[in-house]
C-alpha positions as CSV (number, residue, x, y, z in Angstrom):
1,X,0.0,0.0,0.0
2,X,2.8,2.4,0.7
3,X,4.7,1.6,-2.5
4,X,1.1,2.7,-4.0
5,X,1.1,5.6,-2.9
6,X,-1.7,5.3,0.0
7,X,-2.1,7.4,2.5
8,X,-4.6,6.0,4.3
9,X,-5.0,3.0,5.8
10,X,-8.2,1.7,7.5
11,X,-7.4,-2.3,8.9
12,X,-10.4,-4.6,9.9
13,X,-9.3,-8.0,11.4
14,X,-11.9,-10.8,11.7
15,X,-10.7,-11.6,15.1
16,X,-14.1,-12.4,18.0
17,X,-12.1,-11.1,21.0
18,X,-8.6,-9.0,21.6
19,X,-6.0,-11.2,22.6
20,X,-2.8,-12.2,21.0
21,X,-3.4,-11.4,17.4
22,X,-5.0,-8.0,17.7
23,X,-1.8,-7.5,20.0
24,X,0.2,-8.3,17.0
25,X,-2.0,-6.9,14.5
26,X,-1.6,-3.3,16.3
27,X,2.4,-3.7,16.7
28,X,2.6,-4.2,13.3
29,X,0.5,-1.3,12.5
30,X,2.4,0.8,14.9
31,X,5.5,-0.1,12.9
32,X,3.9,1.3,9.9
33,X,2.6,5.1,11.4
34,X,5.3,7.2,10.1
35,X,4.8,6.0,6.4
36,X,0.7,7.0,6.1
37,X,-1.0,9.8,7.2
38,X,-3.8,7.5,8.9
39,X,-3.6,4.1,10.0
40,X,-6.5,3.3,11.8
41,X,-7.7,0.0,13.0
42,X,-11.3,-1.5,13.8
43,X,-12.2,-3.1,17.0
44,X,-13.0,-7.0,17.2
45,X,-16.5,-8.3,17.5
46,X,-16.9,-8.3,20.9
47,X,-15.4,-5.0,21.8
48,X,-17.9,-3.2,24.0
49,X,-21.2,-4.4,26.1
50,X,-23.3,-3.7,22.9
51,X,-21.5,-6.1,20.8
52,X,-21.7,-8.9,23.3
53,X,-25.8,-8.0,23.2
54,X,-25.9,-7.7,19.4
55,X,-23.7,-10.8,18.6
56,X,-25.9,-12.6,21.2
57,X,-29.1,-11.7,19.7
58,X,-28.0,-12.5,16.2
59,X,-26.2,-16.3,17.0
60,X,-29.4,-17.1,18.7
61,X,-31.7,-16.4,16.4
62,X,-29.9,-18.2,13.7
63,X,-28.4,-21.3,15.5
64,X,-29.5,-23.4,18.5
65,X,-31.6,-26.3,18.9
66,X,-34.8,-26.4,21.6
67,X,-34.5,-28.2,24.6
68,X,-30.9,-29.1,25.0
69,X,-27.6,-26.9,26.0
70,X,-26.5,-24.7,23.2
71,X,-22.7,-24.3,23.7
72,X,-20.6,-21.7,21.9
73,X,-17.1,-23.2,21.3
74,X,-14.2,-20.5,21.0
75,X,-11.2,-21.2,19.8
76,X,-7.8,-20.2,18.3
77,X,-6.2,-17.1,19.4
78,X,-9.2,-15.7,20.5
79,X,-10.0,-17.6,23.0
80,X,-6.8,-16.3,24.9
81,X,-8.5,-13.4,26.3
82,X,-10.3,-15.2,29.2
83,X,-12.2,-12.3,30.0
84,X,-14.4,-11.9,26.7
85,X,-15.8,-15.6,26.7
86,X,-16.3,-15.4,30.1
87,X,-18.1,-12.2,29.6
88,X,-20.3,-13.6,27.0
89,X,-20.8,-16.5,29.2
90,X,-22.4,-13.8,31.8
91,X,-24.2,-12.3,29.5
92,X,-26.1,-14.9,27.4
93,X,-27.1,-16.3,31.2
94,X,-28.4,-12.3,32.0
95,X,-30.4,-11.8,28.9
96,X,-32.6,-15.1,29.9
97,X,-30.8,-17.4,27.8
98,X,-30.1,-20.2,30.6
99,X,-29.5,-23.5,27.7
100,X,-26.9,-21.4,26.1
101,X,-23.0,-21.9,27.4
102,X,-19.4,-20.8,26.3
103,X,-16.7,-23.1,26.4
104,X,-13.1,-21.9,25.4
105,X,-10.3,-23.9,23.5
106,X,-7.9,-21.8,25.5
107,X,-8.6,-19.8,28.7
108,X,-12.5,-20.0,30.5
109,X,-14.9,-20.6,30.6
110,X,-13.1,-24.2,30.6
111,X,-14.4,-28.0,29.8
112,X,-14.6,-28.3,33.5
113,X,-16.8,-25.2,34.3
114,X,-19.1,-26.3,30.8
115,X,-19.7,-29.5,32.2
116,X,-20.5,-28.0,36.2
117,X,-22.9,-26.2,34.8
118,X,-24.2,-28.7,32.0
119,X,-24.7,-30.7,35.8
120,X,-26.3,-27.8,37.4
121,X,-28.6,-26.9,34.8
122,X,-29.7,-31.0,34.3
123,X,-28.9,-30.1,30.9
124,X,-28.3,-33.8,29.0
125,X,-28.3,-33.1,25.6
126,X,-25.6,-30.8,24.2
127,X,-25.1,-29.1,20.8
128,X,-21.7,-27.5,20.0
129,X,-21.9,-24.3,17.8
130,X,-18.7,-23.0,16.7
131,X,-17.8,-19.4,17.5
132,X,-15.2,-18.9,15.3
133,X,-15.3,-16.5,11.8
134,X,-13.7,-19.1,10.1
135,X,-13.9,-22.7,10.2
136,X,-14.1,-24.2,13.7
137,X,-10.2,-26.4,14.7
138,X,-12.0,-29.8,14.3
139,X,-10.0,-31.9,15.9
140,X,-10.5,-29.3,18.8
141,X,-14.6,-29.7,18.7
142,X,-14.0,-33.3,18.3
143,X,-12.1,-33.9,21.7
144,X,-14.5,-31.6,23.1
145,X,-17.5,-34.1,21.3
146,X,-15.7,-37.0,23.0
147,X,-14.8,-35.5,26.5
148,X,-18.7,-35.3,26.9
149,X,-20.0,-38.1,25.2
150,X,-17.7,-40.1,27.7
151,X,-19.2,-38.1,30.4
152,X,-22.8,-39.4,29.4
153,X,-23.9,-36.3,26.8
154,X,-25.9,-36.9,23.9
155,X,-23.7,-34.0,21.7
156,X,-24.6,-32.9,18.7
157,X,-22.3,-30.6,15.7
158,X,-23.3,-27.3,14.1
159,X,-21.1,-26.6,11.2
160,X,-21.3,-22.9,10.0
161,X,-19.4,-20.4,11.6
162,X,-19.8,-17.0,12.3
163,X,-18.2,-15.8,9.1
164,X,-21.4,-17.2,7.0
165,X,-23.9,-14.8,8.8
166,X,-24.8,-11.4,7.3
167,X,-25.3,-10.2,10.2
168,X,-22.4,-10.7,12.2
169,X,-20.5,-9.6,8.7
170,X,-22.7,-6.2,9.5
171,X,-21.2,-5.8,13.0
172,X,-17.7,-6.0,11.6
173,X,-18.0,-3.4,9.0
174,X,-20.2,-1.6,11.6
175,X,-16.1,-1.6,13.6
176,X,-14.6,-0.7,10.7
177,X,-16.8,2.5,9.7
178,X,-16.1,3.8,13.0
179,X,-12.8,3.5,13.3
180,X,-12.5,5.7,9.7
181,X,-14.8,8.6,11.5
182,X,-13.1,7.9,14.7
183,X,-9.0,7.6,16.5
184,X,-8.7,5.8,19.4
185,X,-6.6,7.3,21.8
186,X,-3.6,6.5,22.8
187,X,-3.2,5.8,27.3
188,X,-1.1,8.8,27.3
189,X,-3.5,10.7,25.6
190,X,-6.7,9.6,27.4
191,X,-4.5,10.3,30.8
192,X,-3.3,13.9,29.5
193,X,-7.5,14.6,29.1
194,X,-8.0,13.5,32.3
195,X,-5.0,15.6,33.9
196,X,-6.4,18.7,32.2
197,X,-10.3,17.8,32.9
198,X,-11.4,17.4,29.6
């Protein structure tokens, strides 16, 4: 792009939650500042409360089955940020939706917590839903398909991820139309506004 000519540069990753690759993604970016006049980047899906309520309303709406745990499987890099999935954990369970779960290849909420509340809930029939843009790590589901058909769960696979819903698509480029109208402040500068009581 800079060998183009651009001078502008607006970057939308497809990443669910920050963790290690939006870390990367924005070093990288960093790296690049002095050689456009604008690099801007968009946040992830689930960036603020809104998203998590948004992305909530849209995954169960279009996937789920009646009468049996619906569990959202993260995975990848994603589900590094233990905080997000436990977030969206919280808030499927606040918005009423008490046969929905989050499980996390990496970080929490963990196989062990899914199946404590799977127990708590008398929940014995479980359908996995991957909540990845991109295809789910199948060998990941499948362990995760074993693990609780050995504990005594009927499970069941969905197969489409995120990436194949409009609507999720929408919340993405949503991110990405903000971040051209909007910079995000740097610490330093969000401290300096404080300091000065703007």
């Amino acid at each position: 792009l800079y060998t183009e000519g651009y001078t502008h540069v607006l970057i939308q990753s497809s990443n669910i939650a920050d963790g290690v690759e939006m870390a990367y993604i924005r070093h990288e970016a960093e790296s690049y500042q002095g050689k456009f006049k604008q690099v801007r980047i968009g946040n992830t899906l689930l960036a603020e409360p809104a998203d998590y309520q948004e992305a909530i309303r849209i995954v169960t709406s279009h996937y789920g089955q009646k009468k049996m745990a619906n569990v959202l499987v993260a995975g990848g890099e994603d589900s590094e940020n233990p905080s997000a999935f436990s977030m969206l954990d919280y808030m499927l369970g606040w918005q009423g939706y008490t046969d929905w779960l989050v499980v996390a290849e990496d970080g929490f909420p963990t196989v062990e917590q899914l199946q404590k509340q799977l127990k708590q809930r008398k929940l014995k029939k479980v359908h996995l839903i991957p909540f990845t843009f991109a295809a789910a790590d199948e060998q990941h589901v499948g362990l995760l398909k074993q693990s609780l058909q050995k504990a005594g769960y009927k499970v069941t696979l969905g197969s489409q991820p995120l990436g194949k819903l409009d609507d999720i698509i929408d919340l993405f480029v949503n991110h990405a139309l903000h971040a051209r109208q909007y910079r995000t402040y740097s610490p330093l500068e969000l401290k300096m506004q404080e300091a000065l009581g703007r």
